[in-house]
C-alpha positions as CSV (number, residue, x, y, z in Angstrom):
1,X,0.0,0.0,0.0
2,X,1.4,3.4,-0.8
3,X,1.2,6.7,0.5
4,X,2.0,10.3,0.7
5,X,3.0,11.6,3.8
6,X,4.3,14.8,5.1
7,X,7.6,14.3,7.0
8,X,9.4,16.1,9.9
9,X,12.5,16.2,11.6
10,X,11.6,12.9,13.1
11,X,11.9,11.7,9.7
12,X,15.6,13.5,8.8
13,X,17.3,10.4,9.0
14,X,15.1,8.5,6.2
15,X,15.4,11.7,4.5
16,X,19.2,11.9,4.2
17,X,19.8,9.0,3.7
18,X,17.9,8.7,0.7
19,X,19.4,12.5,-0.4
20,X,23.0,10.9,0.0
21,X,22.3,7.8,-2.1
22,X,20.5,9.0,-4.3
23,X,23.0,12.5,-5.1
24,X,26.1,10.5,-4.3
25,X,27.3,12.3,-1.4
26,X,28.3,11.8,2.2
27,X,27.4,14.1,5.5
28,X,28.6,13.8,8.8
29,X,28.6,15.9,12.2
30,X,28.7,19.7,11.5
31,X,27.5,18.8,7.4
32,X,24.4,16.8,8.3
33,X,23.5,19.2,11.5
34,X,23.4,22.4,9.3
35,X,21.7,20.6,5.8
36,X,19.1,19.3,8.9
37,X,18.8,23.2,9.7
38,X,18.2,24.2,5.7
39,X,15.5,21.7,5.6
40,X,13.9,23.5,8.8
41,X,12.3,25.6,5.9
42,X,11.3,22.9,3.3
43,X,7.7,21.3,3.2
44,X,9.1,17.7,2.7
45,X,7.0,14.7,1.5
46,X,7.3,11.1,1.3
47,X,5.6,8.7,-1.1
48,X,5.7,5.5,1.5
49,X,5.5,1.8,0.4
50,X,4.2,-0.5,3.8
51,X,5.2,3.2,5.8
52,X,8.6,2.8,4.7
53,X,9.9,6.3,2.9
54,X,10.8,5.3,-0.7
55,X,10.5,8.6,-2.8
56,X,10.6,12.5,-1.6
57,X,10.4,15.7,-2.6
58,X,11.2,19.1,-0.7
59,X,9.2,22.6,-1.5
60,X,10.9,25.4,-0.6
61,X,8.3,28.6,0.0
62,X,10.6,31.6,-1.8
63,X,9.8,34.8,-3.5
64,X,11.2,36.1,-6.8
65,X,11.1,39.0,-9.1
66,X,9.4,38.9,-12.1
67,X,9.0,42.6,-14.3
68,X,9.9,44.5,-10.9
69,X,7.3,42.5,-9.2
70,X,7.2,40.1,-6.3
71,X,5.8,36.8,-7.2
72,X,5.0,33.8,-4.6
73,X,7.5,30.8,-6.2
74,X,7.2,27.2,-4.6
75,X,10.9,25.4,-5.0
76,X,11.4,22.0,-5.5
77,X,14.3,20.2,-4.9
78,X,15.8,17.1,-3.4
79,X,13.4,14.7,-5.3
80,X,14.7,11.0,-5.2
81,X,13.4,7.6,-5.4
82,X,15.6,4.2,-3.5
83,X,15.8,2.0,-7.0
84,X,13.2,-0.6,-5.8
85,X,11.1,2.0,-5.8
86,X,11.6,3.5,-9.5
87,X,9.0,3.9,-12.2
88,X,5.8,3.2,-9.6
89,X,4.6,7.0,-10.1
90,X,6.1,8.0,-7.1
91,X,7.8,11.0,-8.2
92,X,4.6,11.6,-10.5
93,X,2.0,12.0,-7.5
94,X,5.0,13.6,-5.7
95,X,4.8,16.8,-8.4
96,X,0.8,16.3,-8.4
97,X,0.5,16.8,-5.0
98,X,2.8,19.8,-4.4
99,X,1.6,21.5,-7.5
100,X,-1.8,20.6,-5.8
101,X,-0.7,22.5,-2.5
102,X,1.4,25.5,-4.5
103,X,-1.8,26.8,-6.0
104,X,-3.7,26.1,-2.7
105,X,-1.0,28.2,-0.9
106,X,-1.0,31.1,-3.7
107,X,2.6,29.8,-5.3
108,X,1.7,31.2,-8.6
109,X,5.0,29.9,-10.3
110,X,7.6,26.8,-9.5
111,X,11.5,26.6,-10.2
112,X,13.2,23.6,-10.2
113,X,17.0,21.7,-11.1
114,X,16.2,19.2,-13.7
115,X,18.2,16.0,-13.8
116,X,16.2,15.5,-16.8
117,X,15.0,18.2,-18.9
118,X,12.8,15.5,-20.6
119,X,11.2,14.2,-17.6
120,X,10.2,17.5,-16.0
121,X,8.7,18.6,-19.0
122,X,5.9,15.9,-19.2
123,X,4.6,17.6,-15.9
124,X,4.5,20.8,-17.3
125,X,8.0,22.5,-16.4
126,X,9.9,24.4,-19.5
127,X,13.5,26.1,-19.5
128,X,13.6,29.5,-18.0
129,X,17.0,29.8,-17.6
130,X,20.2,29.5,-19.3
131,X,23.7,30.5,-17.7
132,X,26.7,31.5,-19.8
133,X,29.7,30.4,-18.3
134,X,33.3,32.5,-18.8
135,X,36.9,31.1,-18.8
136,X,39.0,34.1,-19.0
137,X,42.8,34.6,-18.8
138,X,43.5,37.1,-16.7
139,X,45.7,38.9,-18.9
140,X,42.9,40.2,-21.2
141,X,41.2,42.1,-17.9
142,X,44.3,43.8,-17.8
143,X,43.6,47.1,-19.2
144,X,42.8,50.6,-17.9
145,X,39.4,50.7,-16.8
146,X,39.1,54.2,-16.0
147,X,37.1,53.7,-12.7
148,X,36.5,56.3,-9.7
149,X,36.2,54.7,-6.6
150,X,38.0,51.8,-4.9
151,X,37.6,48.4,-3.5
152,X,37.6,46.9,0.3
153,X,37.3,43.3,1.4
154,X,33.5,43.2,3.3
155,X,33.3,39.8,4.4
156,X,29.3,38.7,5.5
157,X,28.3,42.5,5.2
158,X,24.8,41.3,4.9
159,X,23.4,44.5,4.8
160,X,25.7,46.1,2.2
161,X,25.3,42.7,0.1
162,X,21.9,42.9,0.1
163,X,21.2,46.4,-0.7
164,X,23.5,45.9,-4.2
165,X,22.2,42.5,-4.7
166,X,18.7,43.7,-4.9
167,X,19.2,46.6,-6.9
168,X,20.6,44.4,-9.4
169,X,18.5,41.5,-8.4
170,X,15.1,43.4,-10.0
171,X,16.4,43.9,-13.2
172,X,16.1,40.3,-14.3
173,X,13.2,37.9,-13.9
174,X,13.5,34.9,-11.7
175,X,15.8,36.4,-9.4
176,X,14.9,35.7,-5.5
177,X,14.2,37.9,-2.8
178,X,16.7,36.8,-0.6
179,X,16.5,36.7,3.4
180,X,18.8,36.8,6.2
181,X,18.8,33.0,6.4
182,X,19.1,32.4,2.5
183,X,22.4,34.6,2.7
184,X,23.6,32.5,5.7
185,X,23.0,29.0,4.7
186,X,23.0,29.3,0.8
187,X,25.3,32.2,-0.4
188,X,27.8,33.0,2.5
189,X,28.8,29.3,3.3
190,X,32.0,27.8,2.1
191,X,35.9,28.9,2.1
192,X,34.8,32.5,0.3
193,X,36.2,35.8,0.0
194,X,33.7,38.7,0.0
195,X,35.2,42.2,-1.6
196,X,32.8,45.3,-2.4
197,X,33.5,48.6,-4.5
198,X,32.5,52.4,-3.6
199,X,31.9,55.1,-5.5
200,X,34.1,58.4,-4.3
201,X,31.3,59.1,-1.8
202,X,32.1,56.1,-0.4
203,X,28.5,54.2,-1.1
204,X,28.6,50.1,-2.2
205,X,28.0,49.7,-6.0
206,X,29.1,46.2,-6.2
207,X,30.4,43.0,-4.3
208,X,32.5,40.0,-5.5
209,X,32.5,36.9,-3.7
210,X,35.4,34.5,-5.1
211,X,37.7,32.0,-4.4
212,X,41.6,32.0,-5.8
213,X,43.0,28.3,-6.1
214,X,45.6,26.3,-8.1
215,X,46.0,29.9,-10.2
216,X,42.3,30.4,-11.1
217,X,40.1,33.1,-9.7
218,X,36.5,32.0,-9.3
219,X,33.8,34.0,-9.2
220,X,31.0,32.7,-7.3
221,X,28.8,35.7,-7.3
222,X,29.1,39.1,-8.8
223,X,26.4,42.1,-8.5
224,X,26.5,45.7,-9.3
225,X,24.6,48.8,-9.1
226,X,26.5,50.9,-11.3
227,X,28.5,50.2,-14.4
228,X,31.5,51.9,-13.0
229,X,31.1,49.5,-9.7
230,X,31.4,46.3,-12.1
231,X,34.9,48.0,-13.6
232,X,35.8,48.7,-10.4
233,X,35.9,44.9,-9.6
234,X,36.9,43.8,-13.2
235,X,40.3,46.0,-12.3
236,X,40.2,43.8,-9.0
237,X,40.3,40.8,-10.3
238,X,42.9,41.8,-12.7
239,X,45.2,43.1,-10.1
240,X,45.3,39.4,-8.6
241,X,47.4,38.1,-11.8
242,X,50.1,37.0,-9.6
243,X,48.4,34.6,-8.2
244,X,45.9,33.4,-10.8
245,X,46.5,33.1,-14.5
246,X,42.5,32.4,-15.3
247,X,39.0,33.4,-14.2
248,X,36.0,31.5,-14.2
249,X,32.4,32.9,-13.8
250,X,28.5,32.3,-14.3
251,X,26.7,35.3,-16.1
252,X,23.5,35.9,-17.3
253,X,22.7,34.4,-20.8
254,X,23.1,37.6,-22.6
255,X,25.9,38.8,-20.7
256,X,28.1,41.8,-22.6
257,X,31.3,41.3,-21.0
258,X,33.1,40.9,-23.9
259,X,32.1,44.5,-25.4
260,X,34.5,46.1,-22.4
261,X,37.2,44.3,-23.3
262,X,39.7,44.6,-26.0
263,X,40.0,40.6,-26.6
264,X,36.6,39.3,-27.1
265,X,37.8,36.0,-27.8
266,X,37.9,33.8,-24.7
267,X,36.2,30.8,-23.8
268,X,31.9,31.3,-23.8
269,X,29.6,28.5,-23.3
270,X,25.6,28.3,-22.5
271,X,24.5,25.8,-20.1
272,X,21.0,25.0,-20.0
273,X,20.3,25.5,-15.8
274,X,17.0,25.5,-14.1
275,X,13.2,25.3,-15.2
276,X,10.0,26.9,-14.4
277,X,6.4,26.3,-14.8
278,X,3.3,27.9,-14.3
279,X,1.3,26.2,-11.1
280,X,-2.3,28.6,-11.6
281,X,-2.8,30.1,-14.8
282,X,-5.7,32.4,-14.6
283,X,-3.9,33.2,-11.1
284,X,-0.7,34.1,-12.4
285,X,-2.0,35.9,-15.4
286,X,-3.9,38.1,-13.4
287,X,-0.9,39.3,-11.6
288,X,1.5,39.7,-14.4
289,X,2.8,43.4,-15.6
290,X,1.7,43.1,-18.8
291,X,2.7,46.2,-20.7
292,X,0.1,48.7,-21.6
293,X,-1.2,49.4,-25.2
294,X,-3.7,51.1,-27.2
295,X,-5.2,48.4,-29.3
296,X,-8.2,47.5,-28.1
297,X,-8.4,44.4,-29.1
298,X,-5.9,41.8,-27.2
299,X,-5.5,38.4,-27.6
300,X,-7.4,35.3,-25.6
301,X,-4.7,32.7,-24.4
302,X,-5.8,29.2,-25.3
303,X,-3.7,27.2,-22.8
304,X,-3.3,23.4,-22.7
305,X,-2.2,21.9,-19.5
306,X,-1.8,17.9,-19.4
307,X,-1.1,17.5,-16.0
308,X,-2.9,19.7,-14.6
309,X,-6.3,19.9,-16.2
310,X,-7.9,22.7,-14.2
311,X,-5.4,25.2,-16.3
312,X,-6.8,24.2,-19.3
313,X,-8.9,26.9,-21.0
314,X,-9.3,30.2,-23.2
315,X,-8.0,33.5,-20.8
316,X,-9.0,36.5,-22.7
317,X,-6.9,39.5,-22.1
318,X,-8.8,42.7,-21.6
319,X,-8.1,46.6,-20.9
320,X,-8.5,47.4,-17.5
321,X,-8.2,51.6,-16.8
322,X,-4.2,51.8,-17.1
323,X,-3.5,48.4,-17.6
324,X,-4.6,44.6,-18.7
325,X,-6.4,41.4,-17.1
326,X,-7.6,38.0,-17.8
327,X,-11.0,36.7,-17.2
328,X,-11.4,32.7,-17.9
329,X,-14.0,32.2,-20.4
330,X,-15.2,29.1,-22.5
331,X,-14.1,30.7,-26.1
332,X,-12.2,34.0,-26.5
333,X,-11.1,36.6,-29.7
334,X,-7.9,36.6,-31.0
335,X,-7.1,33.1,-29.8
336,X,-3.3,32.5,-29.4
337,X,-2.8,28.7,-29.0
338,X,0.0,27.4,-26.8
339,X,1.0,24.8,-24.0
340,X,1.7,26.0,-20.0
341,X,5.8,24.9,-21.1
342,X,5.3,27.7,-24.0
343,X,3.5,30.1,-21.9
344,X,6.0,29.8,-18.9
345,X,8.9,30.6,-21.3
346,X,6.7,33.7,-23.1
347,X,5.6,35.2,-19.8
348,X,9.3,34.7,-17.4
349,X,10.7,36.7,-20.4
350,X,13.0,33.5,-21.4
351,X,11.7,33.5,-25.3
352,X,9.9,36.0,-27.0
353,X,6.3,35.0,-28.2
354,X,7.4,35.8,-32.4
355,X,10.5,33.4,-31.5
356,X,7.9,30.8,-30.0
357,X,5.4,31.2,-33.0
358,X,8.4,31.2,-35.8
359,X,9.7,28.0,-34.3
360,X,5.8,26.3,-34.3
361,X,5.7,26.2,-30.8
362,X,2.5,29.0,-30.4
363,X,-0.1,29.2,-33.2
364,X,-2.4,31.5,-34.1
365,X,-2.8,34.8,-36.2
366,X,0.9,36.7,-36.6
367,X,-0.6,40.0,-36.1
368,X,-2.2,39.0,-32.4
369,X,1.1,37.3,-31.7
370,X,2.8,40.8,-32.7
371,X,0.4,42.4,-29.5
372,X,1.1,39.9,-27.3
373,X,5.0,40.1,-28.1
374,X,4.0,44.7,-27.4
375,X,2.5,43.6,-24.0
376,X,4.8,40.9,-22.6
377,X,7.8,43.3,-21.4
378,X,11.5,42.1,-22.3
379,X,13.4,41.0,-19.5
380,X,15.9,38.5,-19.4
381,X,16.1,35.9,-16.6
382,X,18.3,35.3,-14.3
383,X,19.0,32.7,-11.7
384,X,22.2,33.5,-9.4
385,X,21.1,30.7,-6.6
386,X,21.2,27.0,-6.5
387,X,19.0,24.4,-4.3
């Protein structure tokens, strides 16, 4: 007989266990006490065979920024099944049921760490994100960057971090609002160095946090308010060529590093990273920024969701005073056709709703596509964080 169950710390030792076998890792003492801790925050379930735990899954409750705006954003992570256990549906009813308690709990959106692009998009999950990864020699940051300003190492300045993180933070989509415990356990643990640049007035405009070892200079994280705070740590990392002959670091897909520099040609590569997908429709429609236009006459949505059902439907978009809503309805005007996947990439600003239609992957008439690619702002996403 199998069930779903929600666990608690009573259950952390079936829980890690199954994390470490199935992720191939080990954790002991001070490791296993502050993982324990992280999950403190996670809703954690367990799909049990005879009430032994054989599959699980962990939602994390976060925020994120999409357009400027706060969105609620249910993470998962951890899932794993023992092998006995494999291809039963337990990871299946897993998704169902947290998708299930997302939307009950006003988690409008979902982000997750595929190990299987594939797999995750049969439950309605689609790439949002896409991380462009640098090797550099240092040599070719060696130039004169013209900055005003300086640099001073600022280890665990929360406060300082955070006030530069989010400023650059809301200028993507997908971002998270970060709290006190989310700098502590996820972005100021390890063996890091933290360094942070001022303008001449002596306010933060950006922070490093890096690592220098075996001659390459990682960067784990870097954020910026200002343009001249970002060459301001390029000229840092530069000034560490006697230690380090290359740097390593994650940007955003579209990145423009290489327009500063006077060698473009190093090392670029995109790696697909996480995914996200759409957990209420109507819901989430309703509180997107769309962009305001004059037409008068905006497209209906025709969405089909396989896994989850109850998203299935026509959402015509209307004016409302300054801006746009949705109202569900059983046939709309203008219908654009698409699947949640599709609509999840169009809306998080990942691909634009002409790329979607040119590749056959949204249908309808070009010229409503053309107002809903006026309405949907551009953004690109982002995703800095890992879980």
């Amino acid at each position: 007989m199998s069930y779903i169950k929600t666990l608690t710390n009573r259950d952390y030792p079936a829980i890690f266990a199954l994390s470490q076998f199935a992720f191939q890792y080990e954790m002991t003492g001070e490791a296993l006490r502050q993982k324990e801790e992280e999950a403190n925050r996670h809703i954690i379930w367990g799909w049990m065979s005879n009430d032994e735990l054989a599959a699980k899954l962990h939602l994390i409750p976060l925020t994120c920024y999409i357009n400027g705006k706060v969105f609620e954003m249910g993470g998962i992570s951890a899932v794993a099944t023992w092998p006995e256990y494999r291809r039963q549906g337990a990871v299946k009813e897993l998704l169902h049921h947290a998708l299930n308690y997302m939307k009950e709990h006003g988690q409008t959106i979902s982000f997750l760490h595929p190990f299987s692009f594939a797999f995750y998009r049969k439950y309605g999950w689609e790439t949002a994100f896409v991380e462009k990864h640098y090797s550099i020699p240092l040599a070719k940051l060696k130039r004169q960057w013209d900055t005003n300003g300086y640099v001073r190492r600022a280890e665990d300045d929360i406060g300082l971090l955070h006030d530069v993180y989010t400023a650059h933070a809301r200028r993507f989509n997908g971002t998270l609002v970060r709290d006190v415990k989310w700098w502590e356990q996820r972005v100021l643990k390890g063996n890091n160095h933290v360094a942070a640049a001022y303008d001449q007035d002596h306010h933060p405009t950006a922070y490093i946090i890096y690592q220098v070892k075996e001659e390459v200079f990682t960067v784990k994280e870097m954020m910026y308010k200002t343009l001249d705070g970002l060459k301001q740590l390029l000229q840092f990392i530069a000034n560490h060529d006697s230690m380090a002959e290359n740097v390593k670091m994650v940007v955003p897909e579209y990145d423009n590093l290489s327009l500063l520099l006077d060698e473009p040609r190093f090392d670029q590569k995109l790696q697909p990273y996480f995914m996200a997908r759409i957990v209420d429709v109507h819901r989430f429609l309703e509180q997107f920024p769309f962009q305001p236009v004059e037409s008068q006459s905006l497209p209906a949505l025709n969405v089909v969701d396989d896994f989850l059902p109850e998203n299935t439907g026509t959402y015509q978009l209307t004016r409302s005073g300054t801006g746009i809503t949705c109202l569900k309805s059983s046939n709309g005007q203008n219908e654009i056709q698409c699947n949640v996947q599709q609509l999840a990439s169009m809306l998080m600003g990942y691909k634009r709703p002409m790329e979607l239609h040119e590749a056959g992957l949204v249908s309808g008439d070009p010229e409503q596509v053309k107002i809903l690619e006026r309405i949907v702002p551009s953004r690109q996403t982002y995703f800095p964080d890992f879980y």
